[in-house]
Every structure is written in structure tokens, then in C-alpha cells.
N, CA, C, O and CB atoms as a CASP TS submission, in Angstrom:
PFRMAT TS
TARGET T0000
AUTHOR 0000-0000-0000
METHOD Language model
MODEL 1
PARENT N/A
ATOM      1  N   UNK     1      -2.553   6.787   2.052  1.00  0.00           N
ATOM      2  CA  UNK     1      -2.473   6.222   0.740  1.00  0.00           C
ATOM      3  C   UNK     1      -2.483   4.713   0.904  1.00  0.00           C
ATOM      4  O   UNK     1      -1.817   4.279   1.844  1.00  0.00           O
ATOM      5  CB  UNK     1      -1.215   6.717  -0.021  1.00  0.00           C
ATOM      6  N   UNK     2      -3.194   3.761   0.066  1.00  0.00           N
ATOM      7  CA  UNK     2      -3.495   2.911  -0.190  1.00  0.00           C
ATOM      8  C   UNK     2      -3.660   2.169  -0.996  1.00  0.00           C
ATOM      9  O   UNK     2      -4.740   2.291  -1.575  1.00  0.00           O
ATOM     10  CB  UNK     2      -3.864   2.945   0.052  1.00  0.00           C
ATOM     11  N   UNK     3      -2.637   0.915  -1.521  1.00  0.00           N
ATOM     12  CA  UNK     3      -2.542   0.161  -2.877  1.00  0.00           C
ATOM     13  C   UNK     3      -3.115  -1.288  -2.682  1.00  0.00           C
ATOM     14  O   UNK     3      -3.077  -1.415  -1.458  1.00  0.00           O
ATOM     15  CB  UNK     3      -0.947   0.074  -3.420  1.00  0.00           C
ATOM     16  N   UNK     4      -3.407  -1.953  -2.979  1.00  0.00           N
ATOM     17  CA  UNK     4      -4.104  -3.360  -2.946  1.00  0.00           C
ATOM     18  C   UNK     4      -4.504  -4.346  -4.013  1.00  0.00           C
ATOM     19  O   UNK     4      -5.551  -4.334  -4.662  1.00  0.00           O
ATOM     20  CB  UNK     4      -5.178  -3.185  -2.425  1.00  0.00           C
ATOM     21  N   UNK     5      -3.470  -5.235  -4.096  1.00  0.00           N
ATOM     22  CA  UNK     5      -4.142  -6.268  -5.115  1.00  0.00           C
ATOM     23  C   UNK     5      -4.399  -7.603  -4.252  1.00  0.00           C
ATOM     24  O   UNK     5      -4.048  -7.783  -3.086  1.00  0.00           O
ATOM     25  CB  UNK     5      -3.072  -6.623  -6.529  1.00  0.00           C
ATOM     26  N   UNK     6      -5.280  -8.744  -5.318  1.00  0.00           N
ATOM     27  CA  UNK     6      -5.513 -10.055  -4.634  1.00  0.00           C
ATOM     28  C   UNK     6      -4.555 -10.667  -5.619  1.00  0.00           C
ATOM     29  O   UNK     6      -4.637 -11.888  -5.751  1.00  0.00           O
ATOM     30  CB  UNK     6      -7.160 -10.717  -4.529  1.00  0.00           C
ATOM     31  N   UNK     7      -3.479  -9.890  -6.476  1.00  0.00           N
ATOM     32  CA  UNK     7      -2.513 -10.770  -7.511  1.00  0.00           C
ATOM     33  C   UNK     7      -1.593 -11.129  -7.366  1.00  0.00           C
ATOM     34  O   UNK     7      -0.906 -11.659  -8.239  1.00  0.00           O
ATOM     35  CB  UNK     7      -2.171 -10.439  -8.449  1.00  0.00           C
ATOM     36  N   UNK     8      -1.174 -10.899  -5.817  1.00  0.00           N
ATOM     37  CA  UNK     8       0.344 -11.005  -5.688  1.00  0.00           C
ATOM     38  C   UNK     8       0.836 -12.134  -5.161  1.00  0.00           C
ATOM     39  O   UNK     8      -0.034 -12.643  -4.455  1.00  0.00           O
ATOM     40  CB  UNK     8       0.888 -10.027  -4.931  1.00  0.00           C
ATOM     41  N   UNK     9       2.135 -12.964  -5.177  1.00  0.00           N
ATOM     42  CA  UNK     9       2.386 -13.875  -5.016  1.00  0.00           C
ATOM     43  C   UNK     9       2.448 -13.949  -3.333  1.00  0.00           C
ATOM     44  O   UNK     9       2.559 -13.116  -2.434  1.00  0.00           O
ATOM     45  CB  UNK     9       3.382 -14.112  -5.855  1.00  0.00           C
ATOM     46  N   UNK    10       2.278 -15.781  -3.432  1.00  0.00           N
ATOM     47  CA  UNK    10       2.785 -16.101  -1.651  1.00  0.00           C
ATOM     48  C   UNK    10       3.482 -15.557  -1.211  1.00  0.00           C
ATOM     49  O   UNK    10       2.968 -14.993  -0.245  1.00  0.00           O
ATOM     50  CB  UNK    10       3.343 -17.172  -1.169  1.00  0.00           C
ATOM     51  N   UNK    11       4.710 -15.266  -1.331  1.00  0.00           N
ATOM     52  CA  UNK    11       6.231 -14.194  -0.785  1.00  0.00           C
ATOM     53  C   UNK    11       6.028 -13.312  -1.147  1.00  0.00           C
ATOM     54  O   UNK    11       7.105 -13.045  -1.680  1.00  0.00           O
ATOM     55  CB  UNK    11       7.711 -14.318  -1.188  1.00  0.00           C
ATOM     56  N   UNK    12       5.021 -11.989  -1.429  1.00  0.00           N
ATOM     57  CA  UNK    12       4.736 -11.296  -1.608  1.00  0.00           C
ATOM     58  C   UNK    12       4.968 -10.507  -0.337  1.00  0.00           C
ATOM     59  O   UNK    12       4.707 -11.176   0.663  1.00  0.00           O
ATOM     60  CB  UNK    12       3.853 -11.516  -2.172  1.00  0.00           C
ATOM     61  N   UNK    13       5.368  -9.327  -0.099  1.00  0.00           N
ATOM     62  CA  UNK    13       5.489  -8.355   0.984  1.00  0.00           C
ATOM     63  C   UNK    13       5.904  -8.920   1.944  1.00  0.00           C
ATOM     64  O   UNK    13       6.556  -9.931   1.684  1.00  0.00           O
ATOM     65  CB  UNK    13       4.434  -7.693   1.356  1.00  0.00           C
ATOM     66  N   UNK    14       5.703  -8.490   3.735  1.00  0.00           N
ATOM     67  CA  UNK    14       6.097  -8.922   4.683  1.00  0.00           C
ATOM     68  C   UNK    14       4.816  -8.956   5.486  1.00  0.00           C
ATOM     69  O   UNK    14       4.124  -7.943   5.584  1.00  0.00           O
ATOM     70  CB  UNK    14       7.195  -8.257   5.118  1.00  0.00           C
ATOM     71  N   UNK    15       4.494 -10.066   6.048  1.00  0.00           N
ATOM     72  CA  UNK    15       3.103 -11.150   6.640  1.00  0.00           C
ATOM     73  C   UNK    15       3.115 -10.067   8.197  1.00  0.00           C
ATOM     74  O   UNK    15       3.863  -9.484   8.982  1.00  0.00           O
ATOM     75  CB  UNK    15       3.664 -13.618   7.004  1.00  0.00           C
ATOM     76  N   UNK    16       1.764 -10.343   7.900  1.00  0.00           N
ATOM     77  CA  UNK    16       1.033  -9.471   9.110  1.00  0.00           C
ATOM     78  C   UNK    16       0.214 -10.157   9.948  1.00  0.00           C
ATOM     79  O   UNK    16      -0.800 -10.716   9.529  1.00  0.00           O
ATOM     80  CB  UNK    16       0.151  -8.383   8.637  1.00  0.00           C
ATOM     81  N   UNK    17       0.678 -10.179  11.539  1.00  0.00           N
ATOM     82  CA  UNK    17       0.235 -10.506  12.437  1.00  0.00           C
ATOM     83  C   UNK    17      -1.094 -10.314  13.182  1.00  0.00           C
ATOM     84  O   UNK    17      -0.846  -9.596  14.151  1.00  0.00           O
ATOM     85  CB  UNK    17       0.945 -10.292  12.847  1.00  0.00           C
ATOM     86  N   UNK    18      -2.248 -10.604  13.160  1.00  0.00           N
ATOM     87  CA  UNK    18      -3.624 -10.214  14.163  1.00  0.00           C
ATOM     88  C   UNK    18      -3.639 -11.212  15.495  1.00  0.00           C
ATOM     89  O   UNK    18      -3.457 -12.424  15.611  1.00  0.00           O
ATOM     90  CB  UNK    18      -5.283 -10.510  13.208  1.00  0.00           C
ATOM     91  N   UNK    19      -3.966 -10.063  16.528  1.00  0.00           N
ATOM     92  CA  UNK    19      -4.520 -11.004  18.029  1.00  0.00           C
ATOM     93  C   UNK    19      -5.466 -11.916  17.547  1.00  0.00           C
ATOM     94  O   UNK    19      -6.243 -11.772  16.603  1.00  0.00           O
ATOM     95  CB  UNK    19      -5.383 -10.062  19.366  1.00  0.00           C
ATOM     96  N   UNK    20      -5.294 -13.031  18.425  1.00  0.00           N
ATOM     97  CA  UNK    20      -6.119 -14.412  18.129  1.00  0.00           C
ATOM     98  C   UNK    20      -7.645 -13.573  18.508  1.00  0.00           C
ATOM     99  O   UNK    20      -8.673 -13.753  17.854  1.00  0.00           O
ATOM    100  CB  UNK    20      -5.602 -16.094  19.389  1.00  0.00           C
ATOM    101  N   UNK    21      -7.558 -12.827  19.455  1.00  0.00           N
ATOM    102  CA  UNK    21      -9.017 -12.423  19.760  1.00  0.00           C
ATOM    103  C   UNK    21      -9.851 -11.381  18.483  1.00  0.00           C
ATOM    104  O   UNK    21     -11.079 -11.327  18.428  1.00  0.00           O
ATOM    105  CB  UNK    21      -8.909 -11.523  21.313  1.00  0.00           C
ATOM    106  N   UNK    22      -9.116 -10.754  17.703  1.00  0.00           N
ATOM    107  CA  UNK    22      -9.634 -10.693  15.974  1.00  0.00           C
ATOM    108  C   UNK    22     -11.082 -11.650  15.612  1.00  0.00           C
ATOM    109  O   UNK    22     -11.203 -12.873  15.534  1.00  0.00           O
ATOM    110  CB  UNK    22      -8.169 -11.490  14.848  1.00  0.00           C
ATOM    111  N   UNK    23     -11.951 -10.704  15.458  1.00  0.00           N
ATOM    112  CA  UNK    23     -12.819 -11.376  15.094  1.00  0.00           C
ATOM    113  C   UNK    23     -12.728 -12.225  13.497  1.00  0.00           C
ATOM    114  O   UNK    23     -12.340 -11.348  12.725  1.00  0.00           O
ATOM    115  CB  UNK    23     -13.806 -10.472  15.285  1.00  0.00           C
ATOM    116  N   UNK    24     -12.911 -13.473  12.739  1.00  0.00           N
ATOM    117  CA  UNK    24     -12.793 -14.256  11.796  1.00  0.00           C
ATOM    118  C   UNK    24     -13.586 -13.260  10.494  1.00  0.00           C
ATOM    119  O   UNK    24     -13.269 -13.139   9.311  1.00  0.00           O
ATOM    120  CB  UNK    24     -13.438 -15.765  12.257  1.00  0.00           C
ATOM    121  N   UNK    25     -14.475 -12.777  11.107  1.00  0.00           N
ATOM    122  CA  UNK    25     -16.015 -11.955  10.160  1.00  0.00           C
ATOM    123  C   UNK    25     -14.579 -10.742   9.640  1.00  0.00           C
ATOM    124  O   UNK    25     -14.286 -10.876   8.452  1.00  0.00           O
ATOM    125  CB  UNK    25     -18.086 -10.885  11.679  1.00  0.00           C
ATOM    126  N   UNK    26     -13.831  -9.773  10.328  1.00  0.00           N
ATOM    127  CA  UNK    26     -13.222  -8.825  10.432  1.00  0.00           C
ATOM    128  C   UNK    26     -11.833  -9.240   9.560  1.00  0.00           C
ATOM    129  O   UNK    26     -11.654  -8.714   8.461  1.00  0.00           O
ATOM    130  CB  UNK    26     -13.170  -8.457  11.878  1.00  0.00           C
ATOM    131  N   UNK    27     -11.022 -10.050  10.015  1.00  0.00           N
ATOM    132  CA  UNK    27      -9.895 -10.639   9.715  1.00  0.00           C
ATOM    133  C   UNK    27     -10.110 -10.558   8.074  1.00  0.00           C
ATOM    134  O   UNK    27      -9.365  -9.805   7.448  1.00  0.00           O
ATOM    135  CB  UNK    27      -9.716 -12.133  10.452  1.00  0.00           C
ATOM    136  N   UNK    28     -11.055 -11.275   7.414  1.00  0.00           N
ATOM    137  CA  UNK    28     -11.096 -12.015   6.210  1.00  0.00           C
ATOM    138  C   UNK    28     -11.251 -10.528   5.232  1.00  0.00           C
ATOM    139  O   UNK    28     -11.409 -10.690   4.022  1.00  0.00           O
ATOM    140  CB  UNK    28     -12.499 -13.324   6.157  1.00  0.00           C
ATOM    141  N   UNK    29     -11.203  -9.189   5.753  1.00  0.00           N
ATOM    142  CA  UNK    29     -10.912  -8.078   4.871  1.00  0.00           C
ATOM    143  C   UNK    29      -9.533  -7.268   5.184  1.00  0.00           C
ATOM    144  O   UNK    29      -9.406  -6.074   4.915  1.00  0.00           O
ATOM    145  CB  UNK    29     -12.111  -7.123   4.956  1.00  0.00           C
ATOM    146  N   UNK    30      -8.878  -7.780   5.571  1.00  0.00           N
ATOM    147  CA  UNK    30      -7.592  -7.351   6.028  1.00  0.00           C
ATOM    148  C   UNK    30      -6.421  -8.329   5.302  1.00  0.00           C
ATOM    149  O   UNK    30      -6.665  -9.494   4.988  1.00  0.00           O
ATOM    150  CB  UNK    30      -7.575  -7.433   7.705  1.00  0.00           C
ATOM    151  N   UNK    31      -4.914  -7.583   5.050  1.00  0.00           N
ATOM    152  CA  UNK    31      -3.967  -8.180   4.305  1.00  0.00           C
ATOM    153  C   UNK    31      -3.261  -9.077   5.190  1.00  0.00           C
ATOM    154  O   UNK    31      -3.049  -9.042   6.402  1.00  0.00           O
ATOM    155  CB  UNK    31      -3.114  -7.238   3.653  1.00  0.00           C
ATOM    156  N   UNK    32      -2.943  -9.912   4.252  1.00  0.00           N
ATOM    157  CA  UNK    32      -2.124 -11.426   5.181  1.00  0.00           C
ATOM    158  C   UNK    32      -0.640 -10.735   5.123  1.00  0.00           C
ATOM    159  O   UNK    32       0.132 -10.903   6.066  1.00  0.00           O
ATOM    160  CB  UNK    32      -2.139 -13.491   4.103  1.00  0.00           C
ATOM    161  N   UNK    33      -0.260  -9.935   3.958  1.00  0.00           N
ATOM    162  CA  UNK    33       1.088  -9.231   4.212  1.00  0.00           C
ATOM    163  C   UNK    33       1.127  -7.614   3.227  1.00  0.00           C
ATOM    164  O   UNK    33       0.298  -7.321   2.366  1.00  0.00           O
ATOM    165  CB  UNK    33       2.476 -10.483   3.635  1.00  0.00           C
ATOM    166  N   UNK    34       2.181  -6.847   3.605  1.00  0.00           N
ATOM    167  CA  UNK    34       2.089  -5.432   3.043  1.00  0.00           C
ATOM    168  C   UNK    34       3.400  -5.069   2.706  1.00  0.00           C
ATOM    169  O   UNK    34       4.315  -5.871   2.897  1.00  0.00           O
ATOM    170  CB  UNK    34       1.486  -4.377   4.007  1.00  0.00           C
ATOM    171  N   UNK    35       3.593  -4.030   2.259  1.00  0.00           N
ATOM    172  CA  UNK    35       4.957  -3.289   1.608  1.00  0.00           C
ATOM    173  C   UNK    35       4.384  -1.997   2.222  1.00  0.00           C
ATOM    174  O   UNK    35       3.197  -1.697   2.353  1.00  0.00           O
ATOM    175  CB  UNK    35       5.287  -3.296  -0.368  1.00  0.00           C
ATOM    176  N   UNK    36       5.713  -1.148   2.643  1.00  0.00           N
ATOM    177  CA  UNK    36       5.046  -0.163   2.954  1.00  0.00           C
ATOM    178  C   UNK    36       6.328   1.522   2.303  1.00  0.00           C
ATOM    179  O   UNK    36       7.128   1.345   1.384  1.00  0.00           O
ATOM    180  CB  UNK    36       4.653  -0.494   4.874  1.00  0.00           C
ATOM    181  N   UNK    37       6.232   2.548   2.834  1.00  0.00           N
ATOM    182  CA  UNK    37       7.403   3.457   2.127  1.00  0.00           C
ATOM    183  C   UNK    37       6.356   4.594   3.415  1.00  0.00           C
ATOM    184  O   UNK    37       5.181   4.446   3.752  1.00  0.00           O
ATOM    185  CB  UNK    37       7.483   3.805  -0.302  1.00  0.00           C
ATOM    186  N   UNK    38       7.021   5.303   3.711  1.00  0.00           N
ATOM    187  CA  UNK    38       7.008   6.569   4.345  1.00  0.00           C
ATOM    188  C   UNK    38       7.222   7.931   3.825  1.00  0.00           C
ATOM    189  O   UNK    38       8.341   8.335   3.510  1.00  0.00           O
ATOM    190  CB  UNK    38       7.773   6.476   5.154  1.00  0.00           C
ATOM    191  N   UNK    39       6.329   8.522   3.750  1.00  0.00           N
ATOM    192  CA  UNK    39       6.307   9.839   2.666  1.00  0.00           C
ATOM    193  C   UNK    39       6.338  11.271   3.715  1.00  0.00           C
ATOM    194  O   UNK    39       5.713  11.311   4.775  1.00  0.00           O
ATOM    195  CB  UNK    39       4.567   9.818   1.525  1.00  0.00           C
ATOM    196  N   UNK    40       7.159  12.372   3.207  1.00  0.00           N
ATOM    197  CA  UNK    40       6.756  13.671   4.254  1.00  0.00           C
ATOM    198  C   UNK    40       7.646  13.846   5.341  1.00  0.00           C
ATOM    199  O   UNK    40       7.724  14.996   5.774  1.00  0.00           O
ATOM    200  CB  UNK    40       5.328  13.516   4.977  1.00  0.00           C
ATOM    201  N   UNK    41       8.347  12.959   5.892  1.00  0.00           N
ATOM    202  CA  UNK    41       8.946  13.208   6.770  1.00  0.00           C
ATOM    203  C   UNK    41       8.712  13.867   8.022  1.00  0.00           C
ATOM    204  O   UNK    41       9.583  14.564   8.544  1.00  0.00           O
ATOM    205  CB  UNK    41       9.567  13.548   6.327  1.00  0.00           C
ATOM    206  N   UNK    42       7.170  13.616   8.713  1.00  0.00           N
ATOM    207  CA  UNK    42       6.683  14.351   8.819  1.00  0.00           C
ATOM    208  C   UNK    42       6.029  15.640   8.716  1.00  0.00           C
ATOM    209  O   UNK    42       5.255  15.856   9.648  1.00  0.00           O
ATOM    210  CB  UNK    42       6.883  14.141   9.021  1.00  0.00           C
ATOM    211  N   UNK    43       6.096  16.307   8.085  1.00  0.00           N
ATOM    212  CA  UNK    43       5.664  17.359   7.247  1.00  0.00           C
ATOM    213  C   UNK    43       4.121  16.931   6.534  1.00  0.00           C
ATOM    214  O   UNK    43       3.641  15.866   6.145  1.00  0.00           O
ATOM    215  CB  UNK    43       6.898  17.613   6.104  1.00  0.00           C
ATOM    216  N   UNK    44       3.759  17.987   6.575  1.00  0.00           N
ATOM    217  CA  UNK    44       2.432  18.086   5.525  1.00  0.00           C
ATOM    218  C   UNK    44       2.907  17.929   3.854  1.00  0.00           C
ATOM    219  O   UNK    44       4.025  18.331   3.529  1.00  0.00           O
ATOM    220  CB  UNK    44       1.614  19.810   5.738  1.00  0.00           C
ATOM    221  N   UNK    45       2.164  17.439   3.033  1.00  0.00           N
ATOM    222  CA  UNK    45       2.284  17.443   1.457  1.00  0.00           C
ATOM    223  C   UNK    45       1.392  18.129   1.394  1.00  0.00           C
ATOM    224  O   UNK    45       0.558  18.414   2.253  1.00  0.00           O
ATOM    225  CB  UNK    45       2.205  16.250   0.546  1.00  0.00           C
ATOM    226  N   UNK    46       1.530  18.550   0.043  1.00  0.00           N
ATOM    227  CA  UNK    46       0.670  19.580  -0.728  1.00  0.00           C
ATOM    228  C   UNK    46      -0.252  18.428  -0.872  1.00  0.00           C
ATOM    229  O   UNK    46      -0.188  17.316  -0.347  1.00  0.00           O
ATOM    230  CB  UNK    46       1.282  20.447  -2.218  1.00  0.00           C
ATOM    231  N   UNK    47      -1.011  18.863  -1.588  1.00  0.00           N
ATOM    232  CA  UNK    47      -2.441  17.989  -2.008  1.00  0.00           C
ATOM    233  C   UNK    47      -1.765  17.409  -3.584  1.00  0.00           C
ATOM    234  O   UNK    47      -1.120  18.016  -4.439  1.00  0.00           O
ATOM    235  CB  UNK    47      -4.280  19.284  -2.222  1.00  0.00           C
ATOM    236  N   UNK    48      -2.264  15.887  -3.509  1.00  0.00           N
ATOM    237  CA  UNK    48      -1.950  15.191  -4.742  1.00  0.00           C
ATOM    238  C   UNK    48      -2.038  13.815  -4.668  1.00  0.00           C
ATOM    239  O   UNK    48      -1.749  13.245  -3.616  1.00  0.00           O
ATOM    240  CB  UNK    48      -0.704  15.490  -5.195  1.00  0.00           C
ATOM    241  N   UNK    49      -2.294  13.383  -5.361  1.00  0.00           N
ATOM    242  CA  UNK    49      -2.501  11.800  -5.437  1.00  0.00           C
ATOM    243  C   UNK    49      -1.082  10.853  -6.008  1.00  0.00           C
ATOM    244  O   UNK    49      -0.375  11.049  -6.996  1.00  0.00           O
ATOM    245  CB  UNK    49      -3.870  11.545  -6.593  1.00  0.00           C
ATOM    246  N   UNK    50      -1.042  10.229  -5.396  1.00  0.00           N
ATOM    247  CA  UNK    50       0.120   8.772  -5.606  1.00  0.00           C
ATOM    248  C   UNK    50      -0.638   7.656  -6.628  1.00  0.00           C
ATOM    249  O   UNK    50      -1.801   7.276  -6.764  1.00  0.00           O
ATOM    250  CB  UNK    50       0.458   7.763  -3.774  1.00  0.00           C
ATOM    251  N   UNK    51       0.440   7.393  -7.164  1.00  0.00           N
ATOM    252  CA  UNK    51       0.314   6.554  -8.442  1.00  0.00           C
ATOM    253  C   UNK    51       1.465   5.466  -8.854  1.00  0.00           C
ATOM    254  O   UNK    51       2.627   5.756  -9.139  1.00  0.00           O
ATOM    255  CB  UNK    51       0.229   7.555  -9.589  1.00  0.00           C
ATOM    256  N   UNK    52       0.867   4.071  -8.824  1.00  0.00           N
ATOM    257  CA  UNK    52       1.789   3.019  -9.293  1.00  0.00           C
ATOM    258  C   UNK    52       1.385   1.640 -10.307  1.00  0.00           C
ATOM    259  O   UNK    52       0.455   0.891 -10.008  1.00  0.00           O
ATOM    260  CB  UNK    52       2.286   2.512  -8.023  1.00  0.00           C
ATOM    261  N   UNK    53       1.981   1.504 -11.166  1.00  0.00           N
ATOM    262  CA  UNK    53       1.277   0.482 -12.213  1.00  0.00           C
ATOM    263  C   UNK    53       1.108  -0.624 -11.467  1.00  0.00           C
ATOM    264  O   UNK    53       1.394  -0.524 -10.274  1.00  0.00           O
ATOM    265  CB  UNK    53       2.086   0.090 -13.564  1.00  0.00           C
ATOM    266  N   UNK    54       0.750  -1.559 -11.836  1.00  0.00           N
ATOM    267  CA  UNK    54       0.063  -2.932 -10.989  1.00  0.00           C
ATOM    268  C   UNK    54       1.545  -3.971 -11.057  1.00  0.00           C
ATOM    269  O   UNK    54       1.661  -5.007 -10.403  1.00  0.00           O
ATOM    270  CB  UNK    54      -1.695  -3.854 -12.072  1.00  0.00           C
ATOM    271  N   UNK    55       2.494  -3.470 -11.905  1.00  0.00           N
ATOM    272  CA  UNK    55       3.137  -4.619 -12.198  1.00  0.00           C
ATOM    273  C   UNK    55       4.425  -4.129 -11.385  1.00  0.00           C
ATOM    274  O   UNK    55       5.234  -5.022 -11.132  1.00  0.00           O
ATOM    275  CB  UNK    55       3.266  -5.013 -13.850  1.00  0.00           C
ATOM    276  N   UNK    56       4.693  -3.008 -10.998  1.00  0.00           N
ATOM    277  CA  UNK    56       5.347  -2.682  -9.898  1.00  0.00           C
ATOM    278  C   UNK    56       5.153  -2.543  -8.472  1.00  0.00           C
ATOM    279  O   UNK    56       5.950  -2.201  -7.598  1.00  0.00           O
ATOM    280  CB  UNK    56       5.641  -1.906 -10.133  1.00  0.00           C
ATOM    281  N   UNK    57       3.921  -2.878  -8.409  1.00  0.00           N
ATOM    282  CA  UNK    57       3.249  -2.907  -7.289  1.00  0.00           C
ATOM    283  C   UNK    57       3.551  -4.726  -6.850  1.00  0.00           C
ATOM    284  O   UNK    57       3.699  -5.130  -5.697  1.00  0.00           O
ATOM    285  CB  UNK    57       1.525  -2.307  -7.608  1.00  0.00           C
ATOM    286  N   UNK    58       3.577  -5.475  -7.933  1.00  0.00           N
ATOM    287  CA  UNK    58       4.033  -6.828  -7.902  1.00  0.00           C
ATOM    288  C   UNK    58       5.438  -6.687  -7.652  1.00  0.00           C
ATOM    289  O   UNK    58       5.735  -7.445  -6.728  1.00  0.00           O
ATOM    290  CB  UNK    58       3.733  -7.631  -9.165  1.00  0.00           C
ATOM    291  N   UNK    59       6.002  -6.325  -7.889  1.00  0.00           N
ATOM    292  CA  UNK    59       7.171  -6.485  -8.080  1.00  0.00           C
ATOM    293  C   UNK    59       8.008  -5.900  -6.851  1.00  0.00           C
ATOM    294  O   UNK    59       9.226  -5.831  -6.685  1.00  0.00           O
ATOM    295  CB  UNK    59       7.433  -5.961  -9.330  1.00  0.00           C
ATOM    296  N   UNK    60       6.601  -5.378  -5.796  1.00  0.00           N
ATOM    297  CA  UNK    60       7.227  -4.887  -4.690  1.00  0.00           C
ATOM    298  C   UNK    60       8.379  -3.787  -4.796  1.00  0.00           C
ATOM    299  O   UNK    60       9.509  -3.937  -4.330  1.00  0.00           O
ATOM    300  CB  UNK    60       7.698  -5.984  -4.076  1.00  0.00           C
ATOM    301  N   UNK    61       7.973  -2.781  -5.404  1.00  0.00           N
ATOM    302  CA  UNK    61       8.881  -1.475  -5.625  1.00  0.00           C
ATOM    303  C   UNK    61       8.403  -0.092  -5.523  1.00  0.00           C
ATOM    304  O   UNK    61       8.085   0.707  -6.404  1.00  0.00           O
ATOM    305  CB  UNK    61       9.400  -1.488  -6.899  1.00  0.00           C
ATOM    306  N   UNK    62       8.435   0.041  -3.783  1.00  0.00           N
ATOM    307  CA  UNK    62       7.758   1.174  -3.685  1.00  0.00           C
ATOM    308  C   UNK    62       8.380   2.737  -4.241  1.00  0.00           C
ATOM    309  O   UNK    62       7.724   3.778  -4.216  1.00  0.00           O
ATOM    310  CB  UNK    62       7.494   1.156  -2.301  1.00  0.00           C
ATOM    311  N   UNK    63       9.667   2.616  -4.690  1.00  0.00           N
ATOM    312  CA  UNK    63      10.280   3.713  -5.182  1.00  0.00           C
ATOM    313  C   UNK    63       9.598   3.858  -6.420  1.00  0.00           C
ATOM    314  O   UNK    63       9.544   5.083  -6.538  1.00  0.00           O
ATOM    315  CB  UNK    63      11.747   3.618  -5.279  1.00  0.00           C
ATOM    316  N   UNK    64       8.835   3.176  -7.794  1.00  0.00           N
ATOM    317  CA  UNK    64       8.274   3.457  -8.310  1.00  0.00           C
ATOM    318  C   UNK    64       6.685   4.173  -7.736  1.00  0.00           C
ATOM    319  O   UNK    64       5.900   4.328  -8.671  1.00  0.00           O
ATOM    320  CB  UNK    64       8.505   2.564  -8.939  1.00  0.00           C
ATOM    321  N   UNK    65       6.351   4.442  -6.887  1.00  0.00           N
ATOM    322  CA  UNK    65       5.372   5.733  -6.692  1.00  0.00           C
ATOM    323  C   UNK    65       5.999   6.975  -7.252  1.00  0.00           C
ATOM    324  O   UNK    65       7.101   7.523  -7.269  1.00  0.00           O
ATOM    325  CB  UNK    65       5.039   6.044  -5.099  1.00  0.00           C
ATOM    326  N   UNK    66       4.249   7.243  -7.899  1.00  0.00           N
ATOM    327  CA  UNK    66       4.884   8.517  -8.231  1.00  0.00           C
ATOM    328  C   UNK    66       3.841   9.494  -7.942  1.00  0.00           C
ATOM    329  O   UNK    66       2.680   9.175  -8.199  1.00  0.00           O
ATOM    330  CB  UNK    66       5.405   8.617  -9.713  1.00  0.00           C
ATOM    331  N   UNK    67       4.138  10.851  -7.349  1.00  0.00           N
ATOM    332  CA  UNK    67       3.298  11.817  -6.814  1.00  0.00           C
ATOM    333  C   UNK    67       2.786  12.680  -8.026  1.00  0.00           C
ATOM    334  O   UNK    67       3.703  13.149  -8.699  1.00  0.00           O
ATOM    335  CB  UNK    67       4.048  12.652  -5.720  1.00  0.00           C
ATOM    336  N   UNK    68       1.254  13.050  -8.530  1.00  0.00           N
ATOM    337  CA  UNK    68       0.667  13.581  -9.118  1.00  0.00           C
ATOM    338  C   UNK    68       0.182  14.543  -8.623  1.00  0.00           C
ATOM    339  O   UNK    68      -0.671  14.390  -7.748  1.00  0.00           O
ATOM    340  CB  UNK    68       0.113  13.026  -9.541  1.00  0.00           C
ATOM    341  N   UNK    69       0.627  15.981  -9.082  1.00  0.00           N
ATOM    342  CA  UNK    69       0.379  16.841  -8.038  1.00  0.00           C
ATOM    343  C   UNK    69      -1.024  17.896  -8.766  1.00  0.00           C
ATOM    344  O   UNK    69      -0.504  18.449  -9.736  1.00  0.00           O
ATOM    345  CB  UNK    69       2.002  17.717  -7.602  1.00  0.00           C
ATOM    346  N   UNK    70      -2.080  18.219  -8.696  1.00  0.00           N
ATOM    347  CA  UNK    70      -3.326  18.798  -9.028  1.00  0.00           C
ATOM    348  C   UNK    70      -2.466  19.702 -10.253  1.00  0.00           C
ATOM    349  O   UNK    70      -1.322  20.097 -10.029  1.00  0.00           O
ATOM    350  CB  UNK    70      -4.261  19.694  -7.608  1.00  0.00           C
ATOM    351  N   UNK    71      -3.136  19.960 -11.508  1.00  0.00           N
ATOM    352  CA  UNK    71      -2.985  21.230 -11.913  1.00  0.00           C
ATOM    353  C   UNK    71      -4.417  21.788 -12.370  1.00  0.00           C
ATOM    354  O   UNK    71      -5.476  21.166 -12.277  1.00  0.00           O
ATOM    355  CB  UNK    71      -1.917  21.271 -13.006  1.00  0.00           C
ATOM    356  N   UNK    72      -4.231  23.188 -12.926  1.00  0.00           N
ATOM    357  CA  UNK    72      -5.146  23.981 -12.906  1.00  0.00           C
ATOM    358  C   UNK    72      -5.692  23.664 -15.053  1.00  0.00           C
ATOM    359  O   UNK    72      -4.907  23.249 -15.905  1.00  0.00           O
ATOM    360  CB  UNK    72      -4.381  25.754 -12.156  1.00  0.00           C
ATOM    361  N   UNK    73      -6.960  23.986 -15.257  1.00  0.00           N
ATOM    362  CA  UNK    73      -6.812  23.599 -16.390  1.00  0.00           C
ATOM    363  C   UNK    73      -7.451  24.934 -17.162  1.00  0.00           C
ATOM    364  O   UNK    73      -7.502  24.969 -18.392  1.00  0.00           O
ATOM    365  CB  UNK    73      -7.438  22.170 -16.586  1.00  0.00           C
TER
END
């Protein structure tokens, strides 16, 4: 799972380190910092998609995810 904005402030998350040997071409699509949360506990999940508004995603609050789990229609 994977969330990503270009809206978030300077102190935004916690800054991420690349080897100097990182190519510059490569680097420039990768995050300068991230938030992260651990789901499963190892264990498998059922199938379902994760979901978070943009303004909690600012606000750096990964406990607002929320798991959407398939239904049948």
C-alpha cells in the first residue's frame, strides 16, 4: 500500500536517506521523507483496499486508514 502527495509540508514525515552512489535521474522520483504503519502482523489480509483523505494524510495520521473490504453486489 501506497499514499503520496507533493502537498505536504517541510517537517512533514521522517527524511529518508539514499547512497551517494544513487543515481540523480532515479533519486528525483523517490520521497525526501515518509510516514509509515504496519498492517497484518504478519499474517495474510483478506483482499481490500486502504483508504485515507488527503488532509489526514497531511496531518500525518496513519490511524486514520481505513480498510475497505470488497463486497458482493
Amino acid at each position: 500500500m501506497l499514499f503520496s502527495t507533493d502537498e505536504g509540508p517541510a517537517d512533514w514525515g521522517a527524511p529518508v536517506t539514499y547512497s551517494r552512489g544513487m543515481r540523480h535521474s532515479l533519486r528525483e522520483f523517490l520521497p525526501a521523507a515518509v510516514i509509515g504503519r504496519h498492517y497484518g502482523d504478519g499474517q495474510a489480509l483478506p483482499n481490500g483496499d486502504f483508504t485515507i483523505s488527503l488532509g489526514d494524510l497531511l496531518d500525518v495520521d496513519p490511524n486514520r486508514i481505513e480498510r475497505l473490504r470488497p463486497t458482493r453486489r
